[in-house]
VOGU-3710 file (C-alpha; in Angstrom, 3 decimals, decimal comma):
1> xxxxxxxxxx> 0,000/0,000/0,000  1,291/3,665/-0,738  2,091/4,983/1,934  3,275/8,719/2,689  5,051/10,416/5,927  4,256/14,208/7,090  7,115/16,428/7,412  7,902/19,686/8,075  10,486/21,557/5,764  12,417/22,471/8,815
11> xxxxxxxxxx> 12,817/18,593/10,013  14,988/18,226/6,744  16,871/21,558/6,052  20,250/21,607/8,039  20,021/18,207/8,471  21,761/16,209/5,408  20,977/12,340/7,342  17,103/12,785/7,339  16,245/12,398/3,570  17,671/9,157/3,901
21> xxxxxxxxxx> 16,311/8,680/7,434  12,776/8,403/5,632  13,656/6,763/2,741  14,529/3,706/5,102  11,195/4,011/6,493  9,927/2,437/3,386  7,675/5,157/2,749  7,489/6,032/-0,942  6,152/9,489/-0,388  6,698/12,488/1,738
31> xxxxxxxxxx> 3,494/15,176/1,897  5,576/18,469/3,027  4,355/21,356/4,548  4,579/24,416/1,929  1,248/25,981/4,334  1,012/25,747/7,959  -0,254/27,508/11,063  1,746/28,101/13,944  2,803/25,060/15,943  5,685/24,956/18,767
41> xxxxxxxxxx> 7,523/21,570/17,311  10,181/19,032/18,358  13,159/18,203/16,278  14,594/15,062/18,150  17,404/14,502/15,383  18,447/17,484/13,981  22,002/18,749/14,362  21,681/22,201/15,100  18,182/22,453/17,078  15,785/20,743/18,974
51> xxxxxxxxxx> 12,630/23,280/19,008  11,276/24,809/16,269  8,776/27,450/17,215  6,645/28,523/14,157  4,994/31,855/15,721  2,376/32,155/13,646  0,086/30,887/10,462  3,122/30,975/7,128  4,321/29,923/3,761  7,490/27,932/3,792
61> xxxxxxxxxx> 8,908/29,534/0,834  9,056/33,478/-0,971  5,367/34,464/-1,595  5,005/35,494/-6,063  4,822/39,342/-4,767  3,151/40,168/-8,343  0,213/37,768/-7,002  0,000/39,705/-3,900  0,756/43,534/-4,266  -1,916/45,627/-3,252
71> xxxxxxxxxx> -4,009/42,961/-1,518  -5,048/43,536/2,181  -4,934/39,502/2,665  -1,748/37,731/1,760  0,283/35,197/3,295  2,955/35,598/5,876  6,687/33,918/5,189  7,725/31,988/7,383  10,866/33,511/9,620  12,029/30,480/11,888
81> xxxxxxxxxx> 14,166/28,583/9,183  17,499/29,690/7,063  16,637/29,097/4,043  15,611/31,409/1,564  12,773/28,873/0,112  12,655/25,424/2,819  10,025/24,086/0,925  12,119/23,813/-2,126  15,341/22,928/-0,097  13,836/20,225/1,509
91> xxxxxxxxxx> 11,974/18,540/-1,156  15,118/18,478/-3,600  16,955/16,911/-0,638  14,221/14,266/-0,344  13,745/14,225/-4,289  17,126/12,929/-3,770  16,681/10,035/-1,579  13,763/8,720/-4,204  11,080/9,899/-2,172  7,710/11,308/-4,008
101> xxxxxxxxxx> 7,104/14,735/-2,355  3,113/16,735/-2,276  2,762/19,678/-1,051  0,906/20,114/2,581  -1,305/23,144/2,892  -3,160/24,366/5,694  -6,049/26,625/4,616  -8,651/28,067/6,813  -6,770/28,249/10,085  -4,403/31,115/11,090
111> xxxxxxxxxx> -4,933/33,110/14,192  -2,545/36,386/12,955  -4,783/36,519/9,739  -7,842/37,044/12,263  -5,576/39,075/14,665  -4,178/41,691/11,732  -8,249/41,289/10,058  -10,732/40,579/12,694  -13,496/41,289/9,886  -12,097/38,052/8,656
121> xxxxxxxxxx> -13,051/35,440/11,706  -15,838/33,535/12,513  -18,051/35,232/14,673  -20,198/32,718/17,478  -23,845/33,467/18,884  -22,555/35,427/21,630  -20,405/37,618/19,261  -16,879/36,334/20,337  -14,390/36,086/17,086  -12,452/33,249/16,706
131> xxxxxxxxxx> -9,086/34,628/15,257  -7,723/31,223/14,490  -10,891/30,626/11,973  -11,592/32,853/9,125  -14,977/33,138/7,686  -14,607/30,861/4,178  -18,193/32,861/3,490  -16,353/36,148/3,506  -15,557/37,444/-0,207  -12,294/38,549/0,543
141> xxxxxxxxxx> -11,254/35,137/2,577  -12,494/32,870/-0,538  -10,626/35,192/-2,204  -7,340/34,550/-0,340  -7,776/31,169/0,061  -8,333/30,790/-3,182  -5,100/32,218/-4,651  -2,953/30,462/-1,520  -3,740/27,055/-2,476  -3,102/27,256/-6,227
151> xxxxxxxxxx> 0,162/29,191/-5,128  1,084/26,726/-2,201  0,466/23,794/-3,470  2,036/24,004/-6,463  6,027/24,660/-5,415  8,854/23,248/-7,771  9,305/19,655/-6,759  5,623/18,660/-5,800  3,790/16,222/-8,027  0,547/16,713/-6,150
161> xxxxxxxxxx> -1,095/18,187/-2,772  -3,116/17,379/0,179  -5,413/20,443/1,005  -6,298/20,702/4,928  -9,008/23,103/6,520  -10,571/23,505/3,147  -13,865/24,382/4,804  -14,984/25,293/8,068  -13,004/25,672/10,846  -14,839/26,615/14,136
171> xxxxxxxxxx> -14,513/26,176/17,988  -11,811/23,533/18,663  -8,595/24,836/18,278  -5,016/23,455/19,732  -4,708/27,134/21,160  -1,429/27,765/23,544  -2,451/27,590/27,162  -5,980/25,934/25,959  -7,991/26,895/29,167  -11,464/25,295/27,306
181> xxxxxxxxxx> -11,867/21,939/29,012  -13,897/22,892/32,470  -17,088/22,308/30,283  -17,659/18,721/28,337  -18,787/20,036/24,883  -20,252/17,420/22,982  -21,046/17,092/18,717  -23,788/19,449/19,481  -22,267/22,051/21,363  -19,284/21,984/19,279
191> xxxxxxxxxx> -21,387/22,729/16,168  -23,276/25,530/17,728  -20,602/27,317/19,269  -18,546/27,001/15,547  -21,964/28,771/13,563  -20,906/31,939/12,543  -22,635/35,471/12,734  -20,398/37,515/10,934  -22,656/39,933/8,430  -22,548/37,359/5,661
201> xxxxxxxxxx> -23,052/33,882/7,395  -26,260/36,364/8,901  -26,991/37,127/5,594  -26,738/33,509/4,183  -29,413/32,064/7,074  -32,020/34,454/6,024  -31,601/32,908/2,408  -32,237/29,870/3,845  -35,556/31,428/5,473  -34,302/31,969/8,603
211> xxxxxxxxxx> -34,370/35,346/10,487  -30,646/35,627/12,548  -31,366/37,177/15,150  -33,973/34,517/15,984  -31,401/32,025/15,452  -28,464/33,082/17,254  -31,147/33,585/20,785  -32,342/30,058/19,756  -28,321/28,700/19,899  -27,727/30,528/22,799
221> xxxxxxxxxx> -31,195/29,187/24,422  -29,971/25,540/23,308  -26,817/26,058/24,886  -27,758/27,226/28,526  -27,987/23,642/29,427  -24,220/22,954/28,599  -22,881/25,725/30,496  -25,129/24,580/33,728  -23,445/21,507/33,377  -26,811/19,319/32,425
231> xxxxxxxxxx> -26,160/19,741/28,495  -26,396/15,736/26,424  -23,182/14,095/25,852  -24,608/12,203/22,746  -23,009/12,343/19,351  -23,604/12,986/15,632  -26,150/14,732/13,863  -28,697/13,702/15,649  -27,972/15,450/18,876  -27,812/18,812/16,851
241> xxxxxxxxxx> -30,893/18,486/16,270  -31,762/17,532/19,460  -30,459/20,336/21,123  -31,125/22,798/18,385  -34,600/21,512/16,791  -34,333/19,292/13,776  -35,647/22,378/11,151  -32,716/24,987/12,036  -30,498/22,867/12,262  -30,862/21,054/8,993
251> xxxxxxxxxx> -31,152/25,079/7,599  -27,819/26,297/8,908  -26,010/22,872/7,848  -27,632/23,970/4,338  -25,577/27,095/4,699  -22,655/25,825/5,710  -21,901/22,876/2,974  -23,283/25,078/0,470  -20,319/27,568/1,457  -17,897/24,625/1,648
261> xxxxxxxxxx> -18,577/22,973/-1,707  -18,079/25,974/-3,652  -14,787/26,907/-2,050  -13,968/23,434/-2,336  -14,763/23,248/-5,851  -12,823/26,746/-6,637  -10,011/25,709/-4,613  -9,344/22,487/-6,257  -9,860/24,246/-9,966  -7,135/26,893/-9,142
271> xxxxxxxxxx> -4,844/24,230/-7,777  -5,683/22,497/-11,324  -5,096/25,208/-13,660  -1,891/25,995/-12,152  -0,435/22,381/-11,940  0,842/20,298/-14,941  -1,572/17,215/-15,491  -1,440/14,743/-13,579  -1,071/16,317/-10,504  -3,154/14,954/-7,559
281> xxxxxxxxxx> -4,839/17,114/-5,433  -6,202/15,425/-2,089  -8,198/16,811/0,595  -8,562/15,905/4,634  -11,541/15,596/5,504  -14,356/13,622/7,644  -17,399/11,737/5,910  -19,830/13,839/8,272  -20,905/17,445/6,457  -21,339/19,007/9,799
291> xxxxxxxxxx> -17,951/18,551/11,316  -15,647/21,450/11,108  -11,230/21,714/11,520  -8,495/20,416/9,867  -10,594/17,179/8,456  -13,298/19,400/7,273  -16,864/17,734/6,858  -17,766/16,710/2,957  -20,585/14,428/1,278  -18,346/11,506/-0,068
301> xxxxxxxxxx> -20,165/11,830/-3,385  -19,403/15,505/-3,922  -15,694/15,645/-2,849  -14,760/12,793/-5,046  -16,155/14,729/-7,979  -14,082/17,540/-6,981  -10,761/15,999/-5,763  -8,730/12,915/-6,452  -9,498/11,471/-2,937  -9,255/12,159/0,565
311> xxxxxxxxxx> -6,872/11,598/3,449  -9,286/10,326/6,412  -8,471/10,307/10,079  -8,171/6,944/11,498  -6,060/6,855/14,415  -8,103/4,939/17,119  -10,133/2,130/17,845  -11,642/0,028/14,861  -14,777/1,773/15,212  -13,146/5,060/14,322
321> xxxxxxxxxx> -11,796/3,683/11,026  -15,361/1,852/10,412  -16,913/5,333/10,633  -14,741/7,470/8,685  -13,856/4,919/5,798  -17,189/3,339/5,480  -18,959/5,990/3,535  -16,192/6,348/0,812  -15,975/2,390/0,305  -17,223/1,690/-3,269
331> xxxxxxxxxx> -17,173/5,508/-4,723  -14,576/4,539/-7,646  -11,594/2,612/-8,011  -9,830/5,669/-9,322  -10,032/7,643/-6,231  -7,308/7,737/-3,673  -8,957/7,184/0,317  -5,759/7,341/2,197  -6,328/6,391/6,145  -4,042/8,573/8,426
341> xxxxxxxxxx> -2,603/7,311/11,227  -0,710/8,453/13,885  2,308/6,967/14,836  4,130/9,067/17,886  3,170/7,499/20,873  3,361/10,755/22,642  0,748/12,054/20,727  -1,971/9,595/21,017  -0,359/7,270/18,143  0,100/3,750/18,291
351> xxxxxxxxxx> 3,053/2,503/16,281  2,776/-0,993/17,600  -0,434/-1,456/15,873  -0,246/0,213/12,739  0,561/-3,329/10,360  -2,760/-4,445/12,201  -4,756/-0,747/11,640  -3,671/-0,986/8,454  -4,922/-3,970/7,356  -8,141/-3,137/8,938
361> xxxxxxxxxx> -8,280/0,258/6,883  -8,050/-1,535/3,813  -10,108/-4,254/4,394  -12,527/-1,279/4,681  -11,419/0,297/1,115  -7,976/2,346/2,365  -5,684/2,091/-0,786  -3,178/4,278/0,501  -1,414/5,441/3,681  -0,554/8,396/5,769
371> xxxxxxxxxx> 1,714/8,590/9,239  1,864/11,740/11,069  4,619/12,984/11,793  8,445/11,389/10,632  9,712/14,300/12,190  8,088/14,308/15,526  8,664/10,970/16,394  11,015/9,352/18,627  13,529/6,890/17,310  11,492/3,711/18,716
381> xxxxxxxxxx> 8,286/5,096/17,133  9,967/4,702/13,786  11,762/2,058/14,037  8,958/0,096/14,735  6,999/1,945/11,743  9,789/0,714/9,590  8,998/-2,825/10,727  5,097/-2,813/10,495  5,747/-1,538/6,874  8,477/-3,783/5,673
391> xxx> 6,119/-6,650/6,765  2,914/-4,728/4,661  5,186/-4,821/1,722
//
């Protein structure tokens, strides 16, 4: 099975062992961030450094400025690595060891953006901005979102991309000093406190016959429970509608994957007309349209007529893989549903079980493979990866 390791440009520039480091992994890939938010990351082998703190939301190589002159929203460089261009560095060194390299790109999630441009961020029912979210209803946002992917994703030494937060991104956030966990939020809660009020998403309910006023005292009414401590634990759509009543919610999710699938669909034809052919673009997402992050929600049916396949999150118990892979199995032979697992124990991973996870992702239609994160992981996490996939073949 194909199978493809997450790096970081800065795990391989500097550090003239680690192309080869991979390479023995038996991965045949490497998917590369050229588009990332701001992370605080370990470097267990490097030579020169162990930490790598990534301040804030940046390209990993010199923005085209005849793309972006003029424009309020463009992308920050990055400021933490040497190099002039560490995408390209690092995927020439990798190109090197025989390793396939796609670009990474992290789209709707950058907390200066919304810092510099509040205008930009998700607004919730009680009017609090969520910096680390733009709006992808905003004009401007699509806009810039737009023009980052087709210029991300498509660096010199890429043969394809995988697109992540391409759609909604909304409460849960891996903030510094998170301070959110005194309160159990559940599916429901999560996906009323992500809605958006900003003056479009307002403007987009009332197309779908709502007035939004009405509905943000309604999501605050359906929330008072949760913050009492007496809110529902349960999960899926189901509870949203439980909590919210069945009719609004089903109109704001209208909203919502409306505004997805079109930025999804202009994403992924920018990315297209500025690639060669041939190149694969990819997105993460999850198989439920309501869900919001990094694996944005999507209706299997539509994203496969948009993209070349998705990269599905399937670190977990089997039931986790059964949920998230079941509703791609049997959409086209052609498509590419890579399960991702993690594989740093630290993180949550489980190295020791990924020959058995992966057999159990493809017995439920997996064709391909991705491990997060070659660079973060210590040196027994990968040598055991190394085993598990020398004995997958």
């Amino acid at each position: 099975m194909r199978t493809s390791a997450f790096l970081y440009p800065w795990d391989v520039v500097g550090d003239p062992d680690a192309p080869a480091r991979i390479a023995d992994l038996g991965v045949q890939q490497v998917t590369l961030a050229a588009a990332y938010h701001s992370t605080r990351a370990l470097t267990p082998r490097h030579p020169g450094h162990r930490i790598v703190t990534a301040e804030y939301a940046a390209v990993q190589y010199p923005p085209d400025e005849g793309r972006w002159a003029g424009r309020e929203l463009r992308p920050y460089q990055q400021a933490w690595t040497a190099s002039g261009d560490p995408f390209a560095e690092a995927a020439d060194a990798l190109a090197g060891a025989g390793l396939d390299v796609h670009s990474w790109v992290v789209l709707a999630h950058s907390s200066r953006l919304g810092a510099d441009h509040p205008d930009t961020s998700v607004v919730n029912a009680y009017g609090d901005r969520y910096p680390w979210a733009p709006c992808i209803a905003r004009p401007e946002v699509r806009a810039y979102l737009v023009d980052l992917a087709a210029e991300a994703a498509v660096r010199d030494g890429a043969r394809g991309t995988e697109l992540e937060s391409c759609g909604w991104y909304g409460f849960a956030h891996l903030h510094a000093h998170d301070k959110v966990a005194g309160v159990g939020l559940g599916d429901a809660a999560q996906y009323l406190m992500s809605l958006c009020f900003c003056a479009v998403c307002r403007a987009g309910y009332a197309g779908q016959g709502l007035d939004p006023g009405e509905l943000g005292a309604a999501v605050r009414t359906a929330l008072a429970p949760v913050w009492s401590g007496s809110g529902s634990p349960d999960a899926g759509w189901e509870a949203v509608g439980k909590l919210l009543g069945a009719d609004l919610a089903e109109a704001t999710l209208r909203w919502r994957t409306e505004v997805a699938r079109s930025l999804q669909e202009a994403v992924t034809g920018a990315v297209r007309a500025a690639a060669a052919p041939g190149f694969q673009v990819l997105l993460h997402a999850d198989p439920a349209p309501y869900r919001c992050g990094a694996n944005v929600g999507v209706d299997p049916g539509h994203i496969l007529s948009v993209a070349d396949g998705v990269v599905l999150p399937c670190t977990g118990a089997d039931a986790v893989r059964e949920a998230v892979l079941g509703p791609f199995a049997g959409r086209g032979s052609d498509a590419v549903v890579a399960a991702n697992l993690t594989v740093v124990r630290g993180m949550g991973g489980s190295p020791d079980t990924l020959e058995r996870d992966a057999a159990h992702a493809a017995s439920l239609g997996a064709n391909q493979l991705r491990l997060y994160h070659a660079g973060l992981a210590a040196d027994p996490d990968l040598a055991t990866v190394a085993g598990a996939l020398s004995r997958l073949g």
